[in-house]
N, CA, C and O atoms as a GROMACS GRO file, in nm:
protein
  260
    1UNK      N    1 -24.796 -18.205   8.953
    1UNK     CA    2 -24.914 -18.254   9.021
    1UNK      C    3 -25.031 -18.256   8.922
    1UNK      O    4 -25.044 -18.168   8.837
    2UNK      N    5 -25.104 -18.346   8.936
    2UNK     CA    6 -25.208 -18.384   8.856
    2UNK      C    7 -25.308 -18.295   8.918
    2UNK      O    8 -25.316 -18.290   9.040
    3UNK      N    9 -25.394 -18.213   8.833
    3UNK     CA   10 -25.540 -18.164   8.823
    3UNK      C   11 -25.652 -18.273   8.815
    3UNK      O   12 -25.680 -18.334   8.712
    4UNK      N   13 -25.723 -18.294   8.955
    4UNK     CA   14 -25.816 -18.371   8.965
    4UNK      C   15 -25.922 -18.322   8.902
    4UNK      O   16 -26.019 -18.399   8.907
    5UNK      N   17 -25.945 -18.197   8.828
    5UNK     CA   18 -26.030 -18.200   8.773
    5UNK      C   19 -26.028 -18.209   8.592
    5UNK      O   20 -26.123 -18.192   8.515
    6UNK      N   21 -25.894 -18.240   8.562
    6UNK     CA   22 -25.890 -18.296   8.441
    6UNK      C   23 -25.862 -18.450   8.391
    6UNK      O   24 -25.774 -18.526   8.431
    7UNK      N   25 -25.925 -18.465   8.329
    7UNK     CA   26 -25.989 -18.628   8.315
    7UNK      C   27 -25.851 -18.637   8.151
    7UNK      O   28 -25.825 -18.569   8.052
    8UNK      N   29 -25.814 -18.737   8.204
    8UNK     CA   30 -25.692 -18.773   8.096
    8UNK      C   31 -25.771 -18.784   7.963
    8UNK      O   32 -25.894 -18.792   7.955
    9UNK      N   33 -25.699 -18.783   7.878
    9UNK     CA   34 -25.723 -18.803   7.723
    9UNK      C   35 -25.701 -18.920   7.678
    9UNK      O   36 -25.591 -18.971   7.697
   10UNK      N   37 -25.806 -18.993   7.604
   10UNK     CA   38 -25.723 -19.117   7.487
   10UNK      C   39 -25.643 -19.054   7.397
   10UNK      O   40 -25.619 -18.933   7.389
   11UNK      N   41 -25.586 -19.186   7.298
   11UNK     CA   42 -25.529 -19.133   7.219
   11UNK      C   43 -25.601 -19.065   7.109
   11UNK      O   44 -25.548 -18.971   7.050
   12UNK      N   45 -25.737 -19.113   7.075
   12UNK     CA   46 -25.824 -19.054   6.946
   12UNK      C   47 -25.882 -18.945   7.037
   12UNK      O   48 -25.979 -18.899   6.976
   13UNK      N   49 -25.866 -18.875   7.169
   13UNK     CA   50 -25.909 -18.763   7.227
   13UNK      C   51 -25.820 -18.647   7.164
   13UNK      O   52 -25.855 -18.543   7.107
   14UNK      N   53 -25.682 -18.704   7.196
   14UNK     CA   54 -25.577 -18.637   7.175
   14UNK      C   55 -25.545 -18.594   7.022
   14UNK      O   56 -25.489 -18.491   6.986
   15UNK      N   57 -25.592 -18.699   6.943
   15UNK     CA   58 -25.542 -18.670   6.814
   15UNK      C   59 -25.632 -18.539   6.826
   15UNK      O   60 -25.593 -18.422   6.835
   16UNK      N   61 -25.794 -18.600   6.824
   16UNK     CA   62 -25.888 -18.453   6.823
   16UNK      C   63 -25.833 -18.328   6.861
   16UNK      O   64 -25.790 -18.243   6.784
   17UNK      N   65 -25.837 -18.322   6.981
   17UNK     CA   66 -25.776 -18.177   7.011
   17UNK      C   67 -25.682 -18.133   6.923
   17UNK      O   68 -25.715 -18.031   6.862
   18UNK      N   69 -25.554 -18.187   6.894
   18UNK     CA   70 -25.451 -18.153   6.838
   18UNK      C   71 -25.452 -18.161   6.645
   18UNK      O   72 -25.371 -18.131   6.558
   19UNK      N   73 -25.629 -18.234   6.648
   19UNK     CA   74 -25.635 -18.214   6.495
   19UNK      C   75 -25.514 -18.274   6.380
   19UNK      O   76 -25.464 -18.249   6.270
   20UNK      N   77 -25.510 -18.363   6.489
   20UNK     CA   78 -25.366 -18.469   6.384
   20UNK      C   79 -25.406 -18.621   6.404
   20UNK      O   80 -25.473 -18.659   6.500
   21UNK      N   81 -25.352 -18.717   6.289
   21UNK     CA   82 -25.332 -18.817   6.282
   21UNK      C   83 -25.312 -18.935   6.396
   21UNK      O   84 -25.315 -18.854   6.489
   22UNK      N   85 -25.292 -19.074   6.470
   22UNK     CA   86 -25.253 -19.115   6.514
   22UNK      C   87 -25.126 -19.121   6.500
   22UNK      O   88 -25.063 -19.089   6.601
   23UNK      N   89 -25.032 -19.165   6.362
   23UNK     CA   90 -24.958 -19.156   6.321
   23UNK      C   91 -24.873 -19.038   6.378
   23UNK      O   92 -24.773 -19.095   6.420
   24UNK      N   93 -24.861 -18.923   6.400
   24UNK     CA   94 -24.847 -18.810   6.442
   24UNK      C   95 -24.797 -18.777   6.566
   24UNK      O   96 -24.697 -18.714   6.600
   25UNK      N   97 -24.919 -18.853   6.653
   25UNK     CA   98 -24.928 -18.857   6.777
   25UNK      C   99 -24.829 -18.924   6.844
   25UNK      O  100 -24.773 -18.888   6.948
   26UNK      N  101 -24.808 -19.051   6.759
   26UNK     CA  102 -24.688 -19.192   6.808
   26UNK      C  103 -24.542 -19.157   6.748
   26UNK      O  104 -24.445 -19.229   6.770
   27UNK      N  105 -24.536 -19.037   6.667
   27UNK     CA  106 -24.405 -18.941   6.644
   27UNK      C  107 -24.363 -18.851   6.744
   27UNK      O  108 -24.247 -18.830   6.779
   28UNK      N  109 -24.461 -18.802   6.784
   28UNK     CA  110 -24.466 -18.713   6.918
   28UNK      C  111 -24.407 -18.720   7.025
   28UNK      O  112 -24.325 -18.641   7.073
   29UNK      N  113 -24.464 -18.852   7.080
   29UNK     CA  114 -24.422 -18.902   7.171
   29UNK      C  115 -24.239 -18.991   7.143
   29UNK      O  116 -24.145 -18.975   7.221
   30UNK      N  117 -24.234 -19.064   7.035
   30UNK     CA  118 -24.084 -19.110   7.026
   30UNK      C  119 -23.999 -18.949   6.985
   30UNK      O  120 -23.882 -18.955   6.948
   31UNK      N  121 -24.030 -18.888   6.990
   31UNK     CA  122 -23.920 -18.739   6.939
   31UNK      C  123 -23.978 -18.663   7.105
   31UNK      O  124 -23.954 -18.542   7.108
   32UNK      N  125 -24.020 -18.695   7.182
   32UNK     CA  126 -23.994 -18.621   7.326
   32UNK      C  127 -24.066 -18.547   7.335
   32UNK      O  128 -24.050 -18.487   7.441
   33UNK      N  129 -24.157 -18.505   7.272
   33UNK     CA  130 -24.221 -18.333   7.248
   33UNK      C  131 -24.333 -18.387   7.320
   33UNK      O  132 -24.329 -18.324   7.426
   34UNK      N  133 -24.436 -18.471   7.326
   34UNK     CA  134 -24.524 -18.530   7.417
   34UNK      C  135 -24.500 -18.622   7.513
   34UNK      O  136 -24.456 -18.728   7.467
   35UNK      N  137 -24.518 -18.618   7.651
   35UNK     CA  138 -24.531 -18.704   7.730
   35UNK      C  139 -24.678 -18.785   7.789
   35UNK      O  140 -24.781 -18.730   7.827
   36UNK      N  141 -24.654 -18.905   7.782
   36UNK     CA  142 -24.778 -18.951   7.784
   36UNK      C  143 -24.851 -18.997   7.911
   36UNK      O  144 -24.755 -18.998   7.988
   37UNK      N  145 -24.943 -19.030   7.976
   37UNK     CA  146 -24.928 -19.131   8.092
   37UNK      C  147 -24.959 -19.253   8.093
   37UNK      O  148 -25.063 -19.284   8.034
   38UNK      N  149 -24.898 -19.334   8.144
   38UNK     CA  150 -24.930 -19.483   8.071
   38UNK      C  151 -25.008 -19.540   8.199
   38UNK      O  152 -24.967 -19.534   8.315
   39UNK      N  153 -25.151 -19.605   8.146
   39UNK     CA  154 -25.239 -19.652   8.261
   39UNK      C  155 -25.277 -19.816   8.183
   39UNK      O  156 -25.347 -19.836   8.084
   40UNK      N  157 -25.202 -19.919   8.272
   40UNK     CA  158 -25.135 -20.018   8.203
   40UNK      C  159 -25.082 -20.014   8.080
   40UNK      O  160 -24.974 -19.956   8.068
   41UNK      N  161 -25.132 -20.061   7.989
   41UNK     CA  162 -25.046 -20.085   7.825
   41UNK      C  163 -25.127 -19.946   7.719
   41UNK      O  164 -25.125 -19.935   7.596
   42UNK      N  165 -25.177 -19.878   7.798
   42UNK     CA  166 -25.240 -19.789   7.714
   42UNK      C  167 -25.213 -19.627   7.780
   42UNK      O  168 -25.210 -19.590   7.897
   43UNK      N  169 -25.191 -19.537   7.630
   43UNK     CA  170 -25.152 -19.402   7.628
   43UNK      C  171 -25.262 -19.321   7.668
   43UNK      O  172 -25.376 -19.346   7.629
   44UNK      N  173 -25.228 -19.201   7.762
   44UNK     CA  174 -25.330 -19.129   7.800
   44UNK      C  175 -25.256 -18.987   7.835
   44UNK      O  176 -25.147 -18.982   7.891
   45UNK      N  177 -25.347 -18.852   7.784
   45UNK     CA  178 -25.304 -18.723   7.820
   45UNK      C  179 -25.323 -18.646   7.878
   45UNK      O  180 -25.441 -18.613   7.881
   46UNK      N  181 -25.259 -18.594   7.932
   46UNK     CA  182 -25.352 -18.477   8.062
   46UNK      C  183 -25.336 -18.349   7.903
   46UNK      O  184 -25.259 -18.322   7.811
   47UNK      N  185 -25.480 -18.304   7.966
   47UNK     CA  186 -25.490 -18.185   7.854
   47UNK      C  187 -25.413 -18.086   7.920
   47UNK      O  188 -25.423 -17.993   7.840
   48UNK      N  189 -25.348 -18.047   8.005
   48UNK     CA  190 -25.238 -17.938   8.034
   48UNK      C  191 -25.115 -17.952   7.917
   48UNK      O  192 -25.052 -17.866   7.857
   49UNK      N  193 -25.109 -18.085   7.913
   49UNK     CA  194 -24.940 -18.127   7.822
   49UNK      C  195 -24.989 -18.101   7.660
   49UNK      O  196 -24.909 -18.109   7.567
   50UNK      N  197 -25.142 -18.069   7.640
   50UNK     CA  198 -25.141 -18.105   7.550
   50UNK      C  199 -25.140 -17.977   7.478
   50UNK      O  200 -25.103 -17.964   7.362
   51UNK      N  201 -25.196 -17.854   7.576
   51UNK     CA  202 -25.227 -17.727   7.554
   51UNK      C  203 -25.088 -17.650   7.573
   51UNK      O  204 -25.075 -17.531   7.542
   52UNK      N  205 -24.978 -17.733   7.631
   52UNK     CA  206 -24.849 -17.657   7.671
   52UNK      C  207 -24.749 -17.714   7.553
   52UNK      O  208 -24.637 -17.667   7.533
   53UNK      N  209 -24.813 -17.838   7.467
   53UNK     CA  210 -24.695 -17.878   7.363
   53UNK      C  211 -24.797 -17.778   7.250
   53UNK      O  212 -24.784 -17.831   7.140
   54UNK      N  213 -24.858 -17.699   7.242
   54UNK     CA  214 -24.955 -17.599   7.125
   54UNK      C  215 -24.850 -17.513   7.172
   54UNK      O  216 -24.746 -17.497   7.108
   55UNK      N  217 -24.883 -17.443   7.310
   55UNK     CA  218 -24.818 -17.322   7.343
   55UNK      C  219 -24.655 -17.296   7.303
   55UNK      O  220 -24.608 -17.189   7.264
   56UNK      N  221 -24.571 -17.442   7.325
   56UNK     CA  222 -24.449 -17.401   7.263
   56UNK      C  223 -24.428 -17.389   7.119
   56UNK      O  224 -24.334 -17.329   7.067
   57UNK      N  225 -24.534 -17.457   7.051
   57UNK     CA  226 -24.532 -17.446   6.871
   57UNK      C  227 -24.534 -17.305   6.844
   57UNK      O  228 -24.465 -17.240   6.765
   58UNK      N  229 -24.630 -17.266   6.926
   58UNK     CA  230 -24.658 -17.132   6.853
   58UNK      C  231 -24.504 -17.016   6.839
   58UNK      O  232 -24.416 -16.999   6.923
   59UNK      N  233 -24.521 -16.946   6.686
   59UNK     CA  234 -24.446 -16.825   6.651
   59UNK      C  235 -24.457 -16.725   6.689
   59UNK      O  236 -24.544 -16.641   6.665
   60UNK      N  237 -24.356 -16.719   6.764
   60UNK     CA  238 -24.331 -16.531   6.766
   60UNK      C  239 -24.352 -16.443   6.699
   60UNK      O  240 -24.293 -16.450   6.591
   61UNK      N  241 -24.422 -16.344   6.715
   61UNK     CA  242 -24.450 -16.245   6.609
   61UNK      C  243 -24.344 -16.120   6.619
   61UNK      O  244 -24.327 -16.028   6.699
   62UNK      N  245 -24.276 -16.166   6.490
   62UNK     CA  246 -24.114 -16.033   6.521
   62UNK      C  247 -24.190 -15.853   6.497
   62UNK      O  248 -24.252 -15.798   6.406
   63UNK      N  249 -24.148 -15.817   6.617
   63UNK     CA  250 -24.132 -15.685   6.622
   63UNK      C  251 -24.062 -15.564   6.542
   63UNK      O  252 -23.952 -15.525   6.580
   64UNK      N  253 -24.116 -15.514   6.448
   64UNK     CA  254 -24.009 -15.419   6.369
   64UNK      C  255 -24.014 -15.293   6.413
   64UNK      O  256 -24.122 -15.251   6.454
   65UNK      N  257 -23.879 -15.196   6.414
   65UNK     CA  258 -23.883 -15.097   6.451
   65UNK      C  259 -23.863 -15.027   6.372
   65UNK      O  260 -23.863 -14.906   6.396
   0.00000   0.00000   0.00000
C-alpha cells in the first residue's frame, strides 16, 4: 500500500538520494534490485523502496568472540 504521505521520486530525485548516476539507476532497475512506478512513460519512486534497497546493501558487522 502506498503512503499518501509520500510524494514519489523522479528519476534525478532518486539518483540524489541514492547519490548515484542515472546510469546506475537504469542498472538497478534491469538487475531487479529497484522497482519503479511507472506514471505513463516515465519512472518514479516511492522513497520507502528507496530507503529499503539502502537497508538491504548494508553489511553486517561480524561479531567476534
Amino acid at each position: 500500500m502506498v503512503n499518501e504521505s509520500e510524494n514519489l521520486l523522479t528519476i534525478n530525485e532518486a539518483c540524489a538520494y541514492l547519490r548515484i548516476g542515472r546510469a546506475a539507476i537504469y542498472l538497478l532497475i534491469k538487475a531487479g534490485k529497484l522497482t519503479p512506478v511507472r506514471v505513463e512513460y516515465r519512472y518514479r519512486f516511492l522513497p520507502q523502496d528507496l530507503r529499503d534497497y539502502l537497508e538491504r546493501g548494508k553489511v553486517q558487522k561480524e561479531t567476534t568472540s
